[in-house]
C-alpha positions, 0 to 999 in steps of 0.5 A: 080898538082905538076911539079917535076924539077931540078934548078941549085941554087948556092951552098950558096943560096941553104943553106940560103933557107934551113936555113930559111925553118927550121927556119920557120918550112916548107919543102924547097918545100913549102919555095921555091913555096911561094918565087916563088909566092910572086916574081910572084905576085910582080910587075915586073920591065921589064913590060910595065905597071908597075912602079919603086917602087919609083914611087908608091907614085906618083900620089897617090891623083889623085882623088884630082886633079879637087879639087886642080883646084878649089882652085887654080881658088879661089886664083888666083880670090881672090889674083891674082888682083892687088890693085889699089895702087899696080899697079902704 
């Protein structure tokens, strides 16, 4: 199904879509749906669960953090003690 409407697109804009439409070979229709698209499929930054971009890297190793614990309990075991020349 297809909905036809009317948008109020500034005078500039409306020329860099038509511009890159040709450039890509498609009607300014299909330009418009696929921008419409990928800017719906993109996270949204006023959403309560989404994140900044800057933070998507972060917290990217989480199924790492119960082995980050085990070595940490190693080195504080292993180096944590002090020698007994080393506590005078």
């Amino acid at each position: 199904m297809i909905m036809k409407t009317t948008l109020d697109i500034p005078d500039e804009v409306f020329r860099q879509a038509k511009a890159r439409a040709a450039l890509r070979g498609v009607s300014l229709r299909q330009f418009v749906a696929e921008a419409l698209e990928e800017k719906m499929a993109a996270p949204s930054l006023g959403s309560a669960s989404s994140e900044p971009p800057w933070m998507q890297g972060f917290g990217a190793l989480t199924d790492l953090r119960d082995e980050t614990r085990r070595i940490d309990t190693i080195i504080e075991e292993t180096f944590g003690q002090l020698d007994e020349e080393d506590r005078a």
